[in-house]
Steps between C-alpha positions, in 0.01 A plus 500: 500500500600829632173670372268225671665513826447877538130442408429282747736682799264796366157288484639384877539851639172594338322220676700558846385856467122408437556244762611784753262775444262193545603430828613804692266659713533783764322515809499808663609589904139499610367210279581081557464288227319140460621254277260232385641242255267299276220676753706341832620713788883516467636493861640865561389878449703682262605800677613850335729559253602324187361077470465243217233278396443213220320683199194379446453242814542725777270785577595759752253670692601859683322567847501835624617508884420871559195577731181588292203746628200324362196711601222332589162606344237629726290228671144585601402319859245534798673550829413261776285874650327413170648818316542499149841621402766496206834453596835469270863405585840452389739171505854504509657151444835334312618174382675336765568144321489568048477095442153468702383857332511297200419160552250503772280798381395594127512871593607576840378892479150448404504238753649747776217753372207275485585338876529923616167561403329204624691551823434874552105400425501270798695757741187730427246268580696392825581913633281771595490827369710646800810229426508615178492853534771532829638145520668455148806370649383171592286463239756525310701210667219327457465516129845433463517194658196367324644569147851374638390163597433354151778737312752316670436206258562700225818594579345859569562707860278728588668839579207687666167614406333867575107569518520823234165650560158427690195616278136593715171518330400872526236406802776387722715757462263777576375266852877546576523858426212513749659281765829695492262846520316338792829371714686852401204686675463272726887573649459868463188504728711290766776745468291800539304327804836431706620874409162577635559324793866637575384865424198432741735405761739781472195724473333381866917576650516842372132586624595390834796709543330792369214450752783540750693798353192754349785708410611228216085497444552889385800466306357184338235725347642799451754258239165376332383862446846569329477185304140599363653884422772375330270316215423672205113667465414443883291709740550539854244614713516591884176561596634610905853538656558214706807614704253832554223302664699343758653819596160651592397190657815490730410903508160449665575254751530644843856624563650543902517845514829617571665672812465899449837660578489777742386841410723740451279793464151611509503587132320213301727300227514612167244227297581434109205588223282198455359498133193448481253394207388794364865626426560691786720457827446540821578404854432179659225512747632600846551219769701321229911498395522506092727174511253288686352183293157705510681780296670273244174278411308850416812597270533114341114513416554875396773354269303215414189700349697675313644200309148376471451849277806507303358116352200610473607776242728308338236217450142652492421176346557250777305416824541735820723343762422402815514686824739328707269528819156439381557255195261791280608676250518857555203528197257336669586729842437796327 
């Protein structure tokens, strides 16, 4: 009696134990679970953790609640510009409600992924080419809300959804290479036509002060000759003094003569050497004082000769200069 009541406390536990492993299941923190008995909806999501079920007439189904990235394939379209593009995207969505994920959809991610394609199709046809190139953002709301509409029935929420890329037949990309070139150039030659402007302006205000001041004229170029020195393998030539040439112009103009002081003697006044051409010195012609204007043009031409000679040694090779006076060279005199 003994015997047969430990068999059957042992055939009990074995049973229980089939019974249990039968029936436990564990649903895990992100997952709900369905119950559907004899293929009914059992009132009630199983949530995480340990839960029970009849063996063989309940079946639990496990929904993932996490947020999936489903990528979207890419969807070829013609803009409403009538440009051919491809475009491709991403969807971001989760199960908001596990009990319609299963009993009002067979397979609520290929339904999610069929209604993103067909919806990113018509926001191509319905954009331009300029929307989707700078104006993602809204097209993004866009899509979203079309592919959120009918996901709601499924139990499905619609996170957000991203345009990925923008693809351009080779053609349109190099016309927009060429339109970018074209507006670049066309801001550079604005630029340069108001700096133009400006540096006209400033140019017409300094040319009227130094047509008051001729002083600021001189010093003006006397800087651009030093500029043009300073540069590296540049020639300077001065054909003609300047500053000489208005000396003997103010030298031959008719000076007042000036108020002889009283003689002191009868003797005549010692008169300085005048060089002359030639080499030699002598003395001014009489009737004249060595320090009138007469006297100092004779030596500044004097002087000025012999400058002509010096170049003319050092540079056989150039042209004769000018005489001052007569606008000849001193060749074509002789």
């Amino acid at each position: 009696m003994v015997e047969e009541l430990v068999t059957a406390g042992v055939a009990l536990a074995s049973v229980g134990a089939v019974y249990a492993m039968a029936a436990a299941r564990v649903v895990k923190q992100y997952e709900r679970g369905v119950v559907l008995r004899l293929g009914k909806l059992r009132s009630g999501v199983r949530g995480p953790g340990f839960t029970m079920i009849v063996p063989f007439v309940d079946r639990l189904q496990k929904v993932n609640m996490q947020i999936v990235t489903m990528p979207v394939p890419a969807q070829e379209g013609i803009t409403r510009d009538n440009v051919t593009v491809r475009v491709d995207a991403v969807v971001y969505f989760k199960v908001v409600s596990a009990a319609d994920a299963i009993i009002r959809v067979e397979d609520y991610r290929f339904a999610v992924s069929q209604m993103a394609q067909t919806s990113l199709r018509s926001i191509i046809g319905k954009s331009e080419l300029d929307d989707l190139l700078s104006n993602r953002e809204k097209l993004n709301q866009g899509l979203e809300l079309m592919i959120d509409s009918p996901a709601v029935e499924w139990g499905v929420s619609i996170d957000r959804v991203e345009i990925k890329d923008v693809s351009l037949p080779e053609t349109m990309k190099r016309s927009m290479a060429r339109q970018a070139e074209a507006d670049r150039e066309r801001r550079a030659r604005v630029i340069n036509a108001d700096a133009e402007l400006q540096a006209s302006k400033k140019l017409a205000e300094a040319a009227g002060v130094m047509s008051e001041q001729p002083a600021a004229l001189q010093l003006r170029l006397l800087q651009t000759v030093v500029a043009v020195a300073a540069e590296k393998n540049s020639t300077l030539v001065l054909p003609f003094p300047v500053e000489l040439l208005r000396f003997l112009e103010r030298a031959q103009q008719p000076a007042a003569q000036p108020q002889q002081p009283p003689a002191r003697s009868q003797e005549p006044p010692a008169r300085m050497p005048l060089p002359l051409p030639g080499g030699q010195e002598g003395e001014p012609p009489p009737g004249r004082l060595p320090g009138q204007p007469q006297e100092l043009a004779a030596l500044m031409q004097h002087l000025l000769s012999q400058w002509q000679q010096s170049v003319r040694e050092q540079l056989p090779s150039a042209e004769e200069p000018l005489d001052p006076d007569s606008g000849e060279s001193k060749s074509g005199q002789d």
